[in-house]
C-alpha positions in Angstrom: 63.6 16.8 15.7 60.8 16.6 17.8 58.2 18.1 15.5 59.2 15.3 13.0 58.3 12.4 15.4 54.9 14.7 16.1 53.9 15.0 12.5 55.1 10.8 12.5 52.6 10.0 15.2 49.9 12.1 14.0 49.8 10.4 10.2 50.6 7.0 12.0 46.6 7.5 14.1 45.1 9.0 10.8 46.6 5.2 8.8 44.9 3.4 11.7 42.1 5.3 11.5 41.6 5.0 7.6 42.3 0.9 7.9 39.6 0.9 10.8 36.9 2.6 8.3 38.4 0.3 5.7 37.3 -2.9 8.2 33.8 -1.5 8.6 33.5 -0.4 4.8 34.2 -4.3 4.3 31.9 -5.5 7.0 28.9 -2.8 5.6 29.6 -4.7 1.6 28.9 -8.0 3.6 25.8 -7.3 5.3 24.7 -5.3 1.9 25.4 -8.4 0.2 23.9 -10.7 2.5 20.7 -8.0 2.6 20.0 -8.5 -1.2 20.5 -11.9 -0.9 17.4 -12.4 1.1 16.0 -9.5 -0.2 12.2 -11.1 -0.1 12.2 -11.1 3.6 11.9 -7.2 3.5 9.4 -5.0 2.5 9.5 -0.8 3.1 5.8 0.1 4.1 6.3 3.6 2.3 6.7 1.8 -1.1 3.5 0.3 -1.0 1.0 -0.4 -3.7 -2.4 1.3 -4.2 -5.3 -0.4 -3.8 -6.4 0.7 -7.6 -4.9 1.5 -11.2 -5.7 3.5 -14.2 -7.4 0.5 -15.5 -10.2 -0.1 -13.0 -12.1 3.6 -13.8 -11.0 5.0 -10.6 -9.7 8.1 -11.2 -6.7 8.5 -9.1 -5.7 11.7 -6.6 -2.6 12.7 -5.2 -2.0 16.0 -2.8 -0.4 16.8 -6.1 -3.5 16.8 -8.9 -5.9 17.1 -6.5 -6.8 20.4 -6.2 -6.4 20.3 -9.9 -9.2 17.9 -10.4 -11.7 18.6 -7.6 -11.9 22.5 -7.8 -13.5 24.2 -10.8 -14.7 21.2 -12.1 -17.6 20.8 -14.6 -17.9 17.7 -13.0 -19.2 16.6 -9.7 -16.1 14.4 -7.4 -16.8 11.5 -5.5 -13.8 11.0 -3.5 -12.9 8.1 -1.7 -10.3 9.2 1.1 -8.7 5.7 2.0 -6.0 3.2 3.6 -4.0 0.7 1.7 -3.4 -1.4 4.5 -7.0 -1.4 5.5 -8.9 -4.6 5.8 -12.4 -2.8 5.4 -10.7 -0.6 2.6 -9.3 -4.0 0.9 -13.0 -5.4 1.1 -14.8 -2.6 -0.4 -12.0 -2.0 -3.2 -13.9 -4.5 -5.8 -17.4 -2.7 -4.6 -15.8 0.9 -6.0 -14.1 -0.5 -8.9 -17.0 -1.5 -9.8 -18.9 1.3 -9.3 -16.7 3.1 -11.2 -17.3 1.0 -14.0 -20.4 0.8 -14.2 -20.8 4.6 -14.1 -18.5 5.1 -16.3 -20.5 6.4 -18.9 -21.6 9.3 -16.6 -18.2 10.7 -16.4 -18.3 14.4 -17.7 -20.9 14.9 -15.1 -19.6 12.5 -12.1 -16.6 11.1 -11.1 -15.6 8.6 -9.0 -12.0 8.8 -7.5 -9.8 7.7 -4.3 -7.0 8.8 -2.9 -4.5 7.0 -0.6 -3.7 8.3 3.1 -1.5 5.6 3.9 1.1 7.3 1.2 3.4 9.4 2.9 3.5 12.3 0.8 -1.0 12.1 1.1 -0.5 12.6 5.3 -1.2 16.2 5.8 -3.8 16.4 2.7 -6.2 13.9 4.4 -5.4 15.7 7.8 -6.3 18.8 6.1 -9.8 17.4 5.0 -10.6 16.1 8.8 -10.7 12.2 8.1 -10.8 10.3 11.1 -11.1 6.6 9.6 -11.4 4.9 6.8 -12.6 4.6 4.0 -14.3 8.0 4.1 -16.4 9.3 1.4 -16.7 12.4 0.4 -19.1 14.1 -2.1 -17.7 17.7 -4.2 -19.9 19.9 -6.1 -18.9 20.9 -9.4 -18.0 24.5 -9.7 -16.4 25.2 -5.9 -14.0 27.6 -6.1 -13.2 27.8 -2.4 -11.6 25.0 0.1 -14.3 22.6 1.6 -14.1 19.2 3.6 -16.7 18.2 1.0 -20.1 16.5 2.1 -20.5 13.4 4.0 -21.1 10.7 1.1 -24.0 8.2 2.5 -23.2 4.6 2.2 -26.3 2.4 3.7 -24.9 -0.4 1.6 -22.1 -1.2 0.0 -23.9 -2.8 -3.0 -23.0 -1.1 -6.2 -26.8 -0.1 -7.0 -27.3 1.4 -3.7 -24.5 3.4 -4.2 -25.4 4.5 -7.9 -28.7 5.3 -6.3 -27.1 7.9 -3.3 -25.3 9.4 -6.2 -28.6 10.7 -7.9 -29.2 11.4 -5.1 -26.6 14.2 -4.5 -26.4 14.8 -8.0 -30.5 16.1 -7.9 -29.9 18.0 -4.7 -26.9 19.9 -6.7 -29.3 21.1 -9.6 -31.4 22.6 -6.7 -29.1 24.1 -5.1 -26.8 25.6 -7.8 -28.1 28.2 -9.8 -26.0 27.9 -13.3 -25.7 24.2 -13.7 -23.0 22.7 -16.3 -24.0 22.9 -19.5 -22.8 19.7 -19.5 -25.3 18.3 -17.3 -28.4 17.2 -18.0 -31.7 18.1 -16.4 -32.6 15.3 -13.4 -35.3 17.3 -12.2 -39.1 16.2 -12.7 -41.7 17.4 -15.0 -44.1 19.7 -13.5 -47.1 19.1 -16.0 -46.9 17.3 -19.3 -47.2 20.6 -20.9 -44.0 21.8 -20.2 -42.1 18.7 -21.8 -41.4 20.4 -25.2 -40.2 23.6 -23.4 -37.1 24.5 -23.8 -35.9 21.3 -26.2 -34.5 21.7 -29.9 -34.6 18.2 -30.0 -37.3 16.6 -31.9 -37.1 13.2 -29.8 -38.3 12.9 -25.9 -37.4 9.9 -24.0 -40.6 10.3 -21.1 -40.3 8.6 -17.8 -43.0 8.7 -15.6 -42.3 7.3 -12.1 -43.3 7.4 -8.5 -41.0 9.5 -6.5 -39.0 7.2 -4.8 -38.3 5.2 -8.4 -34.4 5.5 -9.8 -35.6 4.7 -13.2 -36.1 7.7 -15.1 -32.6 9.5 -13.4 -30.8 6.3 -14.2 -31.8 6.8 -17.6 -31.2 10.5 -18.4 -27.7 10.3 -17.3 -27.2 6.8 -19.6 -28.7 9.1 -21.9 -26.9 12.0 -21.7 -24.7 12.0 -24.4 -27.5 11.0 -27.4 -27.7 13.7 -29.7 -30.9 14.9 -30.6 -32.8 13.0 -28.1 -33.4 14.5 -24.6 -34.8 12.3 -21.8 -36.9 13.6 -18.8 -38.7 12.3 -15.9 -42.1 13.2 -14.5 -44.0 11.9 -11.5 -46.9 10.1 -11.4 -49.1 12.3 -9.6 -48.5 14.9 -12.1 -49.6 12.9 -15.3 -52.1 10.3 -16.5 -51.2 6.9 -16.7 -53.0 4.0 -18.3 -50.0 0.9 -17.6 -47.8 0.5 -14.8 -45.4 2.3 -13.1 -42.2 2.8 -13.6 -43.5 3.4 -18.0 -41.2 4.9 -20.3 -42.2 6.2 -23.7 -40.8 7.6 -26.9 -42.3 11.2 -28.1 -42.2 13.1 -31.2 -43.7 15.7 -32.6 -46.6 13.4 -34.2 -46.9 10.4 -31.9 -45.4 7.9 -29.0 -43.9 4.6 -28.6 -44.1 2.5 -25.5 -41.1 0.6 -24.0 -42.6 -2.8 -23.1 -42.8 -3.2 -19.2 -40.7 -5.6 -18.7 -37.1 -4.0 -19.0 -38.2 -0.9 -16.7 -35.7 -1.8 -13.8 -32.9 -0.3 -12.4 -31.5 -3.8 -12.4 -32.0 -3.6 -16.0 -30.7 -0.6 -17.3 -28.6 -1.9 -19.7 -31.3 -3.8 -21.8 -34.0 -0.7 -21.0 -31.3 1.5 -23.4 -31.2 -1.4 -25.6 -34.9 -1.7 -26.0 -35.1 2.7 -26.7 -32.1 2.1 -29.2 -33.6 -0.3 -31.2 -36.8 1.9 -31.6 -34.8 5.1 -32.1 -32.6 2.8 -35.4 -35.7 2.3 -37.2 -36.5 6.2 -36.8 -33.1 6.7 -38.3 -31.3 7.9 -35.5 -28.2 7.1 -34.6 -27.3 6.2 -30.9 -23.9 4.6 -29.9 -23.3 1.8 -27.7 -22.7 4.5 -24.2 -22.0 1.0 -21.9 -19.2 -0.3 -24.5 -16.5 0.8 -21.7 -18.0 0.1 -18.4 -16.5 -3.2 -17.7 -13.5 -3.7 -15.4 -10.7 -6.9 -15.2 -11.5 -9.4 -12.9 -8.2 -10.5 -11.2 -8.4 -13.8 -9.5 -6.2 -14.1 -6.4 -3.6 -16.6 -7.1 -2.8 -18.6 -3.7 0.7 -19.1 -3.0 2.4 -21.3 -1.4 4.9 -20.5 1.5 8.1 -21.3 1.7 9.9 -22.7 4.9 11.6 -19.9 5.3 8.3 -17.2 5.2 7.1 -19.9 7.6 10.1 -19.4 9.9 9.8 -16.0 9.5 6.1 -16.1 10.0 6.5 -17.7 13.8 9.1 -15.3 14.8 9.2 -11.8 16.2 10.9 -9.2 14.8 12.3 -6.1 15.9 12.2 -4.4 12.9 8.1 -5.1 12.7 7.3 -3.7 16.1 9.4 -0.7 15.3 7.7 -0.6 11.9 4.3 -1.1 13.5 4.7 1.5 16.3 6.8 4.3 13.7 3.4 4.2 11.9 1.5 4.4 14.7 3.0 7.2 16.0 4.4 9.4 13.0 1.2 8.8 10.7 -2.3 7.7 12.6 -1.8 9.6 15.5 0.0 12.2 13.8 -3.3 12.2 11.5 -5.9 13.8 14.1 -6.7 17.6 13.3 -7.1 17.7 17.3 -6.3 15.7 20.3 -8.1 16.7 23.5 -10.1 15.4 26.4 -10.8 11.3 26.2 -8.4 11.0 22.9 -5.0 12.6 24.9 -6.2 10.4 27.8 -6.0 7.3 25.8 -2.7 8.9 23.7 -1.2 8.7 27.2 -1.8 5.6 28.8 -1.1 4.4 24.9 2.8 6.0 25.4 3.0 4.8 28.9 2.1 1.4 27.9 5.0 1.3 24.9 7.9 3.1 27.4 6.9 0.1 30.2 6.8 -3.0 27.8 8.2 -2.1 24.2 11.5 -3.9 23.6 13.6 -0.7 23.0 17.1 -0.1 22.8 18.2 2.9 25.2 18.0 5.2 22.8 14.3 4.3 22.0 13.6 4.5 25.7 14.9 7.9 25.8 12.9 8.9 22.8 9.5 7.7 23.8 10.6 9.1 27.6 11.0 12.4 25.8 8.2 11.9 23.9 6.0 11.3 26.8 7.2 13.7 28.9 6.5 16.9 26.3 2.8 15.2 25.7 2.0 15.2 29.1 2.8 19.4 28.8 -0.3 19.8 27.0 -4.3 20.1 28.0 -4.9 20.2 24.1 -2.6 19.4 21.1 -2.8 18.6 17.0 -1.7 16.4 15.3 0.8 18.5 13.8 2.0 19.4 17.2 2.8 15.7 17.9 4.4 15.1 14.9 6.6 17.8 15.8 7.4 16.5 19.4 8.1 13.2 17.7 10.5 14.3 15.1 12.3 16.7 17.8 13.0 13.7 19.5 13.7 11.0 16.8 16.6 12.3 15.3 19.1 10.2 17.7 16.7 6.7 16.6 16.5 4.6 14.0 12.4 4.4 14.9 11.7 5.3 11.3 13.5 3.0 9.6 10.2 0.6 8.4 11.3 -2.9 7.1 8.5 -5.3 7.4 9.6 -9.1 7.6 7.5 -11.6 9.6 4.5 -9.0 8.6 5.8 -8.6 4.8 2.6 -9.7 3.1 2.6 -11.6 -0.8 2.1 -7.9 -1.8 2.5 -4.6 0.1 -1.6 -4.0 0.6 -1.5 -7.1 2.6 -0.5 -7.9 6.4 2.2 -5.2 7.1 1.0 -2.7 9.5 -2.2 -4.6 11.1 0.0 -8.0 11.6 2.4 -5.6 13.2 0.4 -4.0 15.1 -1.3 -7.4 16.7 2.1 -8.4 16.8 3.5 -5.4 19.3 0.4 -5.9 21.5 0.6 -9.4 21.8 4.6 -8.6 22.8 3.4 -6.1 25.3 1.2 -7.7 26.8 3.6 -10.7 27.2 6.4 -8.1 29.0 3.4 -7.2 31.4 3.3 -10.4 32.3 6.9 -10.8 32.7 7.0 -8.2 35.1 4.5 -9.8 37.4 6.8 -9.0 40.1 6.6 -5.3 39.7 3.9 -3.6 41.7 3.2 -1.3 39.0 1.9 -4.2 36.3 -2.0 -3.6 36.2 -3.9 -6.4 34.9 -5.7 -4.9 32.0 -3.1 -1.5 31.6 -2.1 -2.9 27.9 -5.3 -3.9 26.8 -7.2 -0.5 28.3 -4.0 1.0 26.1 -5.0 -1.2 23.1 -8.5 -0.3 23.4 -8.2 3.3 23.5 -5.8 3.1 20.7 -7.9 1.7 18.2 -10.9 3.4 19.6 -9.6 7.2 18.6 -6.9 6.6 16.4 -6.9 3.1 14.0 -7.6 4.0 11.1 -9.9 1.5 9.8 -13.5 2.2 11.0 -15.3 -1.5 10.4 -11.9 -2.8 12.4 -12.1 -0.3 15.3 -15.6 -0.8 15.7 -15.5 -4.8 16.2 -12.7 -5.0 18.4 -14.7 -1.9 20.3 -17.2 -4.4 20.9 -15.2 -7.0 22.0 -13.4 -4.8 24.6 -16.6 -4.6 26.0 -15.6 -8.4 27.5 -12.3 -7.2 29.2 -14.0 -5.8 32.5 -14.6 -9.0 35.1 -12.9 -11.8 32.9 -9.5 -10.0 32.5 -8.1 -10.7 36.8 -4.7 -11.3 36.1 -1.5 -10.9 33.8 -2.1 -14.2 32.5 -5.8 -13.5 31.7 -4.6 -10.5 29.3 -2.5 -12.5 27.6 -4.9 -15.1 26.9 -7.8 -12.3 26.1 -5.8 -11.1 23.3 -4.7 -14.5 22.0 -8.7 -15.4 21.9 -9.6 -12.4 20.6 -7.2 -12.6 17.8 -8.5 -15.7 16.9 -12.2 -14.5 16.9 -11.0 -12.1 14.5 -9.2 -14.3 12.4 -12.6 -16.7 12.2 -14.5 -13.7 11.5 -12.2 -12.3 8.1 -11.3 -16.1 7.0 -11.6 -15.8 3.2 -12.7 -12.2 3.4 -11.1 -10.1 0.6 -9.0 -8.9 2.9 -7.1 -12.0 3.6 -3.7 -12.3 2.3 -4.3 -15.2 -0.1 -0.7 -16.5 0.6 -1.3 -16.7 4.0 -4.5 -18.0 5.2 -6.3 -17.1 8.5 -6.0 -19.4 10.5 -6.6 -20.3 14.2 -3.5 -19.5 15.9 -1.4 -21.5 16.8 -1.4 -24.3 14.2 -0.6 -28.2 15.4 2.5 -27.7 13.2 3.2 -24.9 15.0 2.2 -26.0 19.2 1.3 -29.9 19.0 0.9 -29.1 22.7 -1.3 -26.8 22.5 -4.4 -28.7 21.7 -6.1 -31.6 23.9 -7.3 -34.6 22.3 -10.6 -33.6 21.4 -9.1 -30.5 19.6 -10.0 -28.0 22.6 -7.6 -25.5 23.4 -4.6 -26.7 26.4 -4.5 -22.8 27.3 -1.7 -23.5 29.9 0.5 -24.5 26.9 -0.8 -21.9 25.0 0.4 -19.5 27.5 3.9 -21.0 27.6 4.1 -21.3 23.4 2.8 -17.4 23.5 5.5 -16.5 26.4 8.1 -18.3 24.1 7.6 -16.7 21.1 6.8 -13.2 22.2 9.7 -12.5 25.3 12.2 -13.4 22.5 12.7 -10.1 19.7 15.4 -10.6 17.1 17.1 -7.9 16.8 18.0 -7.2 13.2 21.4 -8.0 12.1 20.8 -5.5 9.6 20.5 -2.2 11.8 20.9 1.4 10.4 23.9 3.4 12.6 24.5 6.4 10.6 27.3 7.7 12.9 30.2 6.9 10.7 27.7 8.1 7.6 27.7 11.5 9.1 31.1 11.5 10.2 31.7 11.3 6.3 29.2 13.8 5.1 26.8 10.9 3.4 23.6 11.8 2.9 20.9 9.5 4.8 19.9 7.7 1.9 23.9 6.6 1.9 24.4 5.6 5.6 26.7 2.5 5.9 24.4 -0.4 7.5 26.3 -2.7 10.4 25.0 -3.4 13.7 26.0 -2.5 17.1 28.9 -4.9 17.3 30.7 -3.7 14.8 30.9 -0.5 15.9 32.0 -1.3 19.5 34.9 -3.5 18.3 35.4 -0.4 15.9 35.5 2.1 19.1 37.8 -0.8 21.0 40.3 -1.2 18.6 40.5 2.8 17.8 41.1 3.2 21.5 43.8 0.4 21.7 45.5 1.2 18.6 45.8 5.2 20.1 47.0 3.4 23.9 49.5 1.3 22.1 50.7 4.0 19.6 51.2 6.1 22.7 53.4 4.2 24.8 55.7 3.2 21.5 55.7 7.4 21.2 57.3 7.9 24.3 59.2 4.7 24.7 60.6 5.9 21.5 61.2 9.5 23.0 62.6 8.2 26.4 65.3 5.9 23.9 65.9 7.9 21.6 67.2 10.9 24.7 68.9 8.0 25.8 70.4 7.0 22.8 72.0 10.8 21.8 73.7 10.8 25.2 76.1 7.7 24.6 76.3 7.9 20.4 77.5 11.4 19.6 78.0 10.3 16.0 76.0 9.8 13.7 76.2 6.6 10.7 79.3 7.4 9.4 81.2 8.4 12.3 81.5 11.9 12.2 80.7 14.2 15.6 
């Protein structure tokens, strides 16, 4: 009898237990369906859009295709190695778009590209090719066979001539150096003598440039003339060859006699109407030559502003724990993670960095036991990569929900805007605000987050133009930063300075304007009358807003997904609370179930002693 009541008790805890996972599967399609309901106030920073399509001439590189593309290539590769989120990448996007188009016409022999490092799957490619900021540029040979980091691209100025110009450039210095040049290519290399211009040509037309050496004219032209049949253009200098006009002069040889482009269109800025002016002549020689700029034009977009709505505005003045978590998961597990090497001054500043975030971040204990752990296996090393870390971090993230990255007050109109640099502003702004909070403690030093901030973006922000202006500002911190209070308001300035600074750059989210922080809508306290800055109710506005973190009502705990063999991508999503009332009434139900076990036990013994028959009365 007894094993009946046992197998009883043990299907009556498995119905509780199922009607327990049946309250949280109810509570999980609530919070799912609440989630899609405001489904525009998240954004994952992993599906995130390029900075350029097929459409703007930009050929486009993945670790997939680009070994591909980039070895054993007829064609030099001019690789841009860049960041989505970038501001300085965002600015010079139109600058390479347009490059690309309007060198279109040289593809076969040089082509521009780019490839994203803020895409996941990219991480280990651009780590593999060294690049410490961005954008980098990097010029490829045609030919190479081997792996190589490529050379250093020069950019003096990002103005789409200068940077046609640095391309000739490299594109001379590979004819010299490469002993069997594509027979694709053609020949960029000067004239020696006038004699040797029919050498070596079964064409019957020369198009002759004659040029001082430091003039882009004549290479600009033989690679816009490149693809003419049966007319070769070459270049010879000036010392070399008798001239009775001025320089740059272009003429039109045949066999019998020469024609002379009219002075006037020899420019580089004009190189569109100088191939006009040779095509005309050539027509009325009966030759045909095809219209090689008819594709080197790219689509203007115009950036539509948008208006935000109260609730992006709401969202937009909060703090949210999702964005610092977001902000320092990408820190962490991609720019750090992204250094070949980290030794001497760099692990320095990667400690006091990590020290800073396990004093002042706003984690949950399991967070503070990850970056403890974190911490403590860094400190192990004199010399690390950035392989090793990632390792360390991933060792030690498996208990966290660290790398779950929803953007919200940081979500930007589209994915390459805001997100990880308004995060990242946003986490030191909150640390520096929990510094300051701790006032009491002994061990609050008045510039420890900012000296953490500065080494930071010094040796491991990505974007180059950023890190160097906010290097330069640093330079302020020593003597005017005495107090807790002082590092707040340093950062706030600072911040502004740099929103003054990109104010209508093309970096600027259109949809949400730079603006000088905070707004009267925002702190009607916070100015004086004459517009100046009340920097005590500053303080108290910044204090407000920052020592506050929303949690997110929507917070990945996977324990019950793993407890049912779900896959990750499967997890059930309710928060904290749920679970402990889960855990509560579990442990209740089992308490209660137990004493009604053996109060039915202790009965039921009691019970067989006085009834010795059973229901119908029979011993």
């Amino acid at each position: 009898m007894i094993y009946k009541y046992a197998v009883f008790c043990l299907m009556a805890l498995f119905t509780l237990f199922v009607i327990h996972l049946l309250i949280i599967k109810s509570n999980y399609a609530e919070v799912t369906a609440l989630s899609a309901s405001k489904k525009w106030a998240y954004s994952d920073p992993s599906s995130h859009n390029s900075l350029y399509t097929a459409s703007d001439k930009v050929a486009l590189l993945t670790v997939d295709n680009f070994n591909e593309n980039v070895y054993n290539s007829t064609s030099a590769w001019i690789v841009q190695f860049y960041n989505s989120w970038c501001g300085h990448c965002i600015k010079f996007s139109p600058v390479w778009k347009q490059l690309a188009a309007d060198i279109y016409n040289w593809r076969g022999v040089v082509t521009i590209s780019g490839i994203d490092c803020a895409d996941d799957q990219n991480t280990q490619h651009c780590r593999d090719y060294e690049i410490m900021g961005y954008p980098t540029i990097r010029y490829f040979k045609p030919m190479i066979t081997n792996f190589t980091l490529g050379e250093e691209f020069i950019r003096t100025r990002d103005e789409v001539s200068e940077l046609r110009n640095n391309i000739l450039i490299n594109l001379e210095a590979t004819e010299k150096q490469i002993r069997s040049i594509p027979k694709n290519w053609p020949n960029l290399l000067p004239l020696s003598s006038p004699n040797s211009m029919w050498i070596g040509i079964n064409n019957s037309v020369i198009v002759l440039v004659i040029e001082k050496n430091d003039s882009f004219v004549g290479r600009n032209l033989i690679m816009d003339m490149k693809d003419v049949a049966n007319v070769s253009t070459r270049r010879i200098l000036n010392i070399n060859y008798e001239y009775t006009s001025s320089l740059p002069e272009v003429k039109i040889e045949t066999k019998n006699r020469s024609f002379h482009i009219a002075p006037g269109t020899i420019t580089t800025e004009n190189r569109q109407k100088l191939f006009y002016s040779i095509r005309d002549i050539l027509k009325t020689k009966n030759y045909t030559v095809f219209d090689v700029f008819v594709d080197n034009h790219i689509n203007n977009e115009q950036r539509q502003t948008v208006k935000q709505s109260s609730k992006q505005q709401l969202l937009v003045n909060s703090v949210f724990e999702s964005d610092l978590e977001s902000a320092l998961s990408y820190s962490l597990f991609h720019e750090v993670a992204l250094k070949s090497t980290i030794a001497n001054d760099e692990l320095i500043a990667l400690m006091k960095y990590l020290r800073v975030i396990s004093k002042y971040f706003p984690f949950d204990y399991e967070g503070y036991s990850f970056i403890q752990n974190v911490v403590e296996d860094v400190s192990k090393f004199n010399k690390l990569t950035g392989g090793q870390f990632k390792d360390i971090l991933q060792k030690h993230s498996k208990n966290t929900q660290l790398k779950s990255r929803e953007w919200m007050s940081c979500k930007g109109s589209v994915s390459i805007y805001r997100g990880y640099p308004c995060g990242l502003w946003m986490m030191f702004h909150t640390l520096t605000v929990k510094a300051y909070m701790s006032i009491t403690n002994s061990e609050a030093e008045n510039t420890e987050v900012l000296d953490a901030m500065t080494g930071y973006v010094t040796y491991f922000f990505g974007c180059q133009d950023c890190s160097e202006h906010f290097q330069q500002m640093s330079k302020t911190i020593p003597g005017n930063v005495t107090s807790l209070k002082n590092s707040v308001l340093w950062l706030w300035r600072t911040h502004n300075n740099v929103n003054n600074r990109l104010a209508g750059d093309g970096s600027e989210d259109p949809s949400f304007p730079k603006i000088q922080f905070p707004s009267e809508s925002m702190c009607l306290k916070c100015r004086n009358a004459d517009n100046s800055w009340n920097e005590e109710n500053v303080l108290s506005y910044l204090i407000k807003m920052y020592k506050d973190v929303h949690r997110d009502k929507k917070k990945e705990i996977v324990f019950v997904g793993r407890l049912l063999g779900k896959k990750k991508e499967h997890d059930w999503y309710f928060n904290l609370f749920d679970m402990n009332i889960y855990i509560a009434l579990y442990i209740l139900s089992a308490f209660l179930l137990t004493i009604y076990t053996g109060w039915f036990f202790l009965n039921g013994s009691l019970l067989s002693r006085h009834h010795k028959y059973d229901f119908s009365n029979k011993v």
